[in-house]
C-alpha positions as CSV (number, residue, x, y, z in Angstrom):
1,X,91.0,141.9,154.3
2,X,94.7,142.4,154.7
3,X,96.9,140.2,152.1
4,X,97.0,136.5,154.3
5,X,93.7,136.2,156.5
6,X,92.5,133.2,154.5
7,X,90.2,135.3,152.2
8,X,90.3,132.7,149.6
9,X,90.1,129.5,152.0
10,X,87.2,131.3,153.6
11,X,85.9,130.7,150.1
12,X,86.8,127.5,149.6
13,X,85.3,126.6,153.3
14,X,82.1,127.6,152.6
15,X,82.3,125.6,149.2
16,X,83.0,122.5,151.4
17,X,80.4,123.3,153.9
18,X,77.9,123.9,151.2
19,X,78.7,121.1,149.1
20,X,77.7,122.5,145.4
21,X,79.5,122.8,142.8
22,X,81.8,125.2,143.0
23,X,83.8,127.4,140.5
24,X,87.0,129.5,141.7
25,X,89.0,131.6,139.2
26,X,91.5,134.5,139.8
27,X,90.5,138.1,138.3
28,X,94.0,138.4,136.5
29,X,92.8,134.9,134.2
30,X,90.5,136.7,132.6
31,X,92.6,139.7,131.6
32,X,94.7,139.0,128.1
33,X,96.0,141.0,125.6
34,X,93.5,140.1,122.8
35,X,90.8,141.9,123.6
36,X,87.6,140.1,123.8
37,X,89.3,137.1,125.4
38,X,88.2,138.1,129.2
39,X,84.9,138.7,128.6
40,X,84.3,135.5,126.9
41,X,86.0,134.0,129.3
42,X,83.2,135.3,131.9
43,X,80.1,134.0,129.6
44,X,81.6,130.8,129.7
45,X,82.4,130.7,133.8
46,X,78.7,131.7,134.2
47,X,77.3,129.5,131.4
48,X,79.4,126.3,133.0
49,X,77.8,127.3,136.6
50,X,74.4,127.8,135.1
51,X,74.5,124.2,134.0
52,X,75.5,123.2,137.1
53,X,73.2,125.1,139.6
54,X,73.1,125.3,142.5
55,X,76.5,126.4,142.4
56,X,78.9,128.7,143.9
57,X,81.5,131.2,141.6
58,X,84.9,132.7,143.6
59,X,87.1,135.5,141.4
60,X,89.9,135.7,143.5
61,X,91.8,139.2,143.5
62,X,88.9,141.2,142.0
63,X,90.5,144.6,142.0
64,X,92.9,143.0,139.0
65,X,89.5,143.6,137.0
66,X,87.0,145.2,138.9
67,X,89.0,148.8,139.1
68,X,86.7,151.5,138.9
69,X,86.8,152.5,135.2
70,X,86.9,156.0,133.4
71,X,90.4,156.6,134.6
72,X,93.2,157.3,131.9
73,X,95.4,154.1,131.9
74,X,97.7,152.6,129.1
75,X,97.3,149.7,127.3
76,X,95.1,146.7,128.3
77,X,91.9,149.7,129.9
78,X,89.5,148.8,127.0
79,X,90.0,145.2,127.9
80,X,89.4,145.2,131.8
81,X,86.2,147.2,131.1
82,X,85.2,145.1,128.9
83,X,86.0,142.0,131.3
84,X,84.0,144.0,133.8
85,X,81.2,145.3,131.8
86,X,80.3,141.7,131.4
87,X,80.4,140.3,134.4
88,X,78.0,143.5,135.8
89,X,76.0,142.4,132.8
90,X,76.0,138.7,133.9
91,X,75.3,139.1,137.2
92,X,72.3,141.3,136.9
93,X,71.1,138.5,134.7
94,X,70.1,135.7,137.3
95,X,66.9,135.5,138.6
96,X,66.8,134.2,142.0
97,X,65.7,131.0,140.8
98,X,69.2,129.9,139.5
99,X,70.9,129.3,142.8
100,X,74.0,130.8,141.7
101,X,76.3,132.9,144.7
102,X,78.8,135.1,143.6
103,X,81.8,135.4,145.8
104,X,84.8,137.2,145.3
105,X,88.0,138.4,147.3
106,X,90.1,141.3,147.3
107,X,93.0,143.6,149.7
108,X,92.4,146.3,147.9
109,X,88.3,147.4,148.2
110,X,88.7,151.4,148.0
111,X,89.7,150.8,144.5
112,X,86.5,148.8,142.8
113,X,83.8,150.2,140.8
114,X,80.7,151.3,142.6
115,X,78.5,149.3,140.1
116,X,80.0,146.1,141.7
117,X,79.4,147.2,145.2
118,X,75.6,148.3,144.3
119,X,72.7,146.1,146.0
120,X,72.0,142.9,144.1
121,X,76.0,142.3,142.9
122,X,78.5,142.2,145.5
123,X,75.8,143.9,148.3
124,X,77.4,142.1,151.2
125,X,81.0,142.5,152.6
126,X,82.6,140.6,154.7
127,X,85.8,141.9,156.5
128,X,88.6,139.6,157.3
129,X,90.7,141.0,159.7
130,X,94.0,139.7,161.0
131,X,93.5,137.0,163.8
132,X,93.6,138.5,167.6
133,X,95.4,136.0,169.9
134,X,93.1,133.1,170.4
135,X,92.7,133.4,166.5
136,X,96.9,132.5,166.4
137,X,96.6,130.4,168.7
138,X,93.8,127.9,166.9
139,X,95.6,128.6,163.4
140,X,99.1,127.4,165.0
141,X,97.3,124.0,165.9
142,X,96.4,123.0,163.1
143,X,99.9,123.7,160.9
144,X,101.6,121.5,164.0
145,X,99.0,119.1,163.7
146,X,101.8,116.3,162.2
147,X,104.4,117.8,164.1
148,X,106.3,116.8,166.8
149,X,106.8,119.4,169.5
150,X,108.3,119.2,172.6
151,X,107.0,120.0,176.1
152,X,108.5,123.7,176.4
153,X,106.8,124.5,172.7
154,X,103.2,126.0,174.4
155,X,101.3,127.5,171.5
156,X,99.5,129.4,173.6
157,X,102.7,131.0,174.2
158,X,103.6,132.0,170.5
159,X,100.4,133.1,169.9
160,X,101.4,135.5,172.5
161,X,104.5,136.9,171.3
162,X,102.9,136.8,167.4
163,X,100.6,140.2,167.3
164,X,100.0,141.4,163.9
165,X,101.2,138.2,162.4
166,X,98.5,136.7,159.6
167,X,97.5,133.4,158.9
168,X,99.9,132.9,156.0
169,X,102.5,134.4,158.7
170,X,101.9,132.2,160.9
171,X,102.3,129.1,158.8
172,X,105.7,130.3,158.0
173,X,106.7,130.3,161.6
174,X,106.1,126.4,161.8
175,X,107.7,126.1,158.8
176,X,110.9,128.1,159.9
177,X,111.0,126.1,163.5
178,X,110.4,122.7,162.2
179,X,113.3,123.5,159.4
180,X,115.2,124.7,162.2
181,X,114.9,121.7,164.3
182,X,115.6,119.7,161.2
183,X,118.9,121.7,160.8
184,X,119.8,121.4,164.6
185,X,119.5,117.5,164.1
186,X,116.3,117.3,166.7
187,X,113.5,114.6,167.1
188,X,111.0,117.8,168.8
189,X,110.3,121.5,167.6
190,X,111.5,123.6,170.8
191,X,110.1,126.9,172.0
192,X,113.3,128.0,170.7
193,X,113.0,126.9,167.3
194,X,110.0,129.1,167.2
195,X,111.5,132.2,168.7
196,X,114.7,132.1,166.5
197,X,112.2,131.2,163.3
198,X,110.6,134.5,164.5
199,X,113.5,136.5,165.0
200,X,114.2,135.7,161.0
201,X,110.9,136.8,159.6
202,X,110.7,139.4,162.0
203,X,114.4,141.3,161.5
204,X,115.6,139.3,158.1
205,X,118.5,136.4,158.0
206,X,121.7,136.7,159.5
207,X,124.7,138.1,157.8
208,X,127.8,137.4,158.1
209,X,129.6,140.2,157.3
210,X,133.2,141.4,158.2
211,X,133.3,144.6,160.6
212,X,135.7,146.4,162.0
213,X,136.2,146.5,166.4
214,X,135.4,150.5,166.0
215,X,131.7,149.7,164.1
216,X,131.1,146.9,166.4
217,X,131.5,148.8,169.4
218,X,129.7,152.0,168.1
219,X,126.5,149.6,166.5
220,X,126.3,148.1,170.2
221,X,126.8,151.7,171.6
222,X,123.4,152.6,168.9
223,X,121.6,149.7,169.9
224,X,122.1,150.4,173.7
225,X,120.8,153.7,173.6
226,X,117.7,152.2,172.2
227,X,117.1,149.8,174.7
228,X,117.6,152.2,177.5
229,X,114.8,154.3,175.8
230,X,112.7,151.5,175.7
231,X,113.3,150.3,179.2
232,X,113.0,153.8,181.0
233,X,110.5,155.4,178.9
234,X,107.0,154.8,180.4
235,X,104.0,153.7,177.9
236,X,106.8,152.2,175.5
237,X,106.7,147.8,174.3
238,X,108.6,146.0,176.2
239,X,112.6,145.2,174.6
240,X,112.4,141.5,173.4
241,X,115.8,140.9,172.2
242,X,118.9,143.1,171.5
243,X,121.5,141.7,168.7
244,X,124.3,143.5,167.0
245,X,124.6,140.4,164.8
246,X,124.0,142.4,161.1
247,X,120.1,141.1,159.8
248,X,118.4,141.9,156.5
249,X,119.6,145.4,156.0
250,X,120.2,146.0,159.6
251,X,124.0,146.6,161.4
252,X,122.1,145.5,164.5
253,X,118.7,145.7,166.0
254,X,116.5,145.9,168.9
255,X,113.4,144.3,168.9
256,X,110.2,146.1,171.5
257,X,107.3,143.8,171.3
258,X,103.9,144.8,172.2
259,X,102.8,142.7,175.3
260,X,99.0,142.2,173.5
261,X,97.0,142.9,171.1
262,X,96.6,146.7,170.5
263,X,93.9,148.1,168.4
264,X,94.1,151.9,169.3
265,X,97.5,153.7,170.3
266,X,97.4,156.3,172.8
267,X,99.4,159.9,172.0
268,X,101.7,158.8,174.7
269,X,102.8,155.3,173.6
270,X,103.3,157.1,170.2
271,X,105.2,159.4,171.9
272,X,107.3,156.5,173.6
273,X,107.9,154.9,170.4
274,X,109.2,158.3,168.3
275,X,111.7,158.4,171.6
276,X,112.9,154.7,171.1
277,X,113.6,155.2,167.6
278,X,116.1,158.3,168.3
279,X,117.5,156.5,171.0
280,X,120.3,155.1,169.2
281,X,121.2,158.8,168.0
282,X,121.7,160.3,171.0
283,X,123.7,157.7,172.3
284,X,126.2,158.0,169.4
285,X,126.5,161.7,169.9
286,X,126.9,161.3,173.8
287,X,129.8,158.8,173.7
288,X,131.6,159.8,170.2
289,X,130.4,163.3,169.5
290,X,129.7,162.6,165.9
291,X,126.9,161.3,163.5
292,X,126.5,158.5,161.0
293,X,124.4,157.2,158.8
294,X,123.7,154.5,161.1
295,X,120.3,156.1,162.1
296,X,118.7,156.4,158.6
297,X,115.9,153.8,159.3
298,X,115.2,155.2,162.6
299,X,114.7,159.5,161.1
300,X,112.8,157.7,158.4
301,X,109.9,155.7,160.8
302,X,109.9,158.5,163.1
303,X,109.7,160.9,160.6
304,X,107.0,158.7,159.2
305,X,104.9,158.2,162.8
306,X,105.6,161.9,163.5
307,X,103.3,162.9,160.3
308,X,100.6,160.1,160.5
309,X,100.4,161.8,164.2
310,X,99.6,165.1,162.7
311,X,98.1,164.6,159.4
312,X,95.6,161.7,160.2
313,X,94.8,161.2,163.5
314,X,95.2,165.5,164.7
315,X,97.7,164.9,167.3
């Protein structure tokens, strides 16, 4: 699963639920630059939960070791291999009778060795995907368990507005919105608090920076034409919020969010988007007659969504 589902606490859940022993180590541990070391350190992980039986091993971040080997690298190859050589060895050395489970987590699974993915090593996967909005919505209550929120802050509600957002994502949020509440000298975390907390992670931090009348009114003339776009053309999100307050590397921003969850995009909402993104171009060249270099991010996703269009899904 994507970097932020809970991989590892999915691990650590069904430790607690199983209540053996239960061994957790990350794949980069093992790696060092003597070489020997990580491989020895896998006889001694397996020995330890050998003694200990029935009992559960977790390598976190397997693809640090578990890369598929025979590829050219520099430095450090013989080592991995060796790492993994031994823990193919060890693992087709239980017998059933040991009670020992192997688990392991990784983001990256097109990259591991096919000898770890035969039948009778890691022969099951389990994909965890990003949470759809129910999934938000039970993950939200239980980081604002020991917070205090007011009566407008329905979590129900950000779940909503929170698509794509992970797990690890979403306890940011509540960080954000209760620090905000801190800093706005509140006894409750408002619905507010949570949208401006979004509005950060989502588009980057403020910044104050010094602009001339001329760029402020030509930015808000770029950001218009986008939200026109997005208002007029049918099949495109909804705008959310319009700023020309500077943001991470943004002048200014607007901000279409998808209504619900969306698993498969239509050619026309693609379509939509590709127009939305060159909004803020045209408008500059109807009311000044000139370009800038304003719409570099906007060439460069459209650009992007114009070739995934063609090149991987035969649009």
């Amino acid at each position: 699963g994507a970097p932020g589902t809970g991989k590892t606490l999915l691990a650590k859940a069904v430790a607690g639920e199983a209540g053996v022993p239960f061994f957790s180590m990350s794949a980069a541990e093992f790696v060092e630059m003597i070489v020997g070391v990580g491989a020895a350190r896998v006889r001694d992980l397996f020995k330890e939960a050998r003694e200990h039986a029935p009992a559960i091993i977790f390598i976190d971040e397997l693809d640090a070791i578990g890369r598929a080997r025979g590829q050219v690298a520099v430095g450090g190859s013989s080592e991995q291999e060796q790492t993994l050589n031994q823990i193919l060895t060890e693992m087709d050395g239980f017998s059933s009778r040991e009670g020992i489970i192997v688990l392991a987590a990784t983001n990256q699974p097109d990259v591991l060795d096919k000898a770890l993915l035969r039948p009778g090593r890691f022969d099951r996967r389990i994909v965890v995907n990003l949470p759809d909005k129910s999934g938000r919505e039970a993950i939200l209550k239980v980081h604002t368990r020991q917070m205090p929120l007011a009566n407008d802050a329905i979590l129900a509600d950000i779940a909503a507005i929170t698509p794509g957002f992970s797990g690890a994502d979403l306890k940011n949020l509540v960080n954000e919105a209760a620090l905000l509440a801190a800093r706005r000298a509140q006894n409750e975390v408002r619905h507010k608090d949570f949208l401006d907390a979004l509005e950060k992670i989502v588009l980057g931090p403020e910044r104050p920076i010094l602009m001339s009348h001329a760029d402020r009114e030509r930015i808000a003339y770029h950001e218009g034409g986008h939200a026109i776009l997005g208002l007029v053309v049918a099949g495109a999100d909804p705008v959310n919020r319009v700023t020309i307050v500077p943001r991470g590397q943004a002048l200014g921003v607007t901000y279409q969010r998808p209504e619900s969850d969306r698993y498969n995009y239509p050619e026309p909402y693609l379509r939509a988007r590709i127009i939305g993104m060159l909004g803020g171009r045209a408008a500059e060249e109807i009311v000044y007659g000139t370009k800038t270099t304003g719409a570099e991010n906007d060439i460069e996703q459209a650009t992007d969504l114009a070739r995934r269009m063609v090149t991987r899904w035969g649009m």
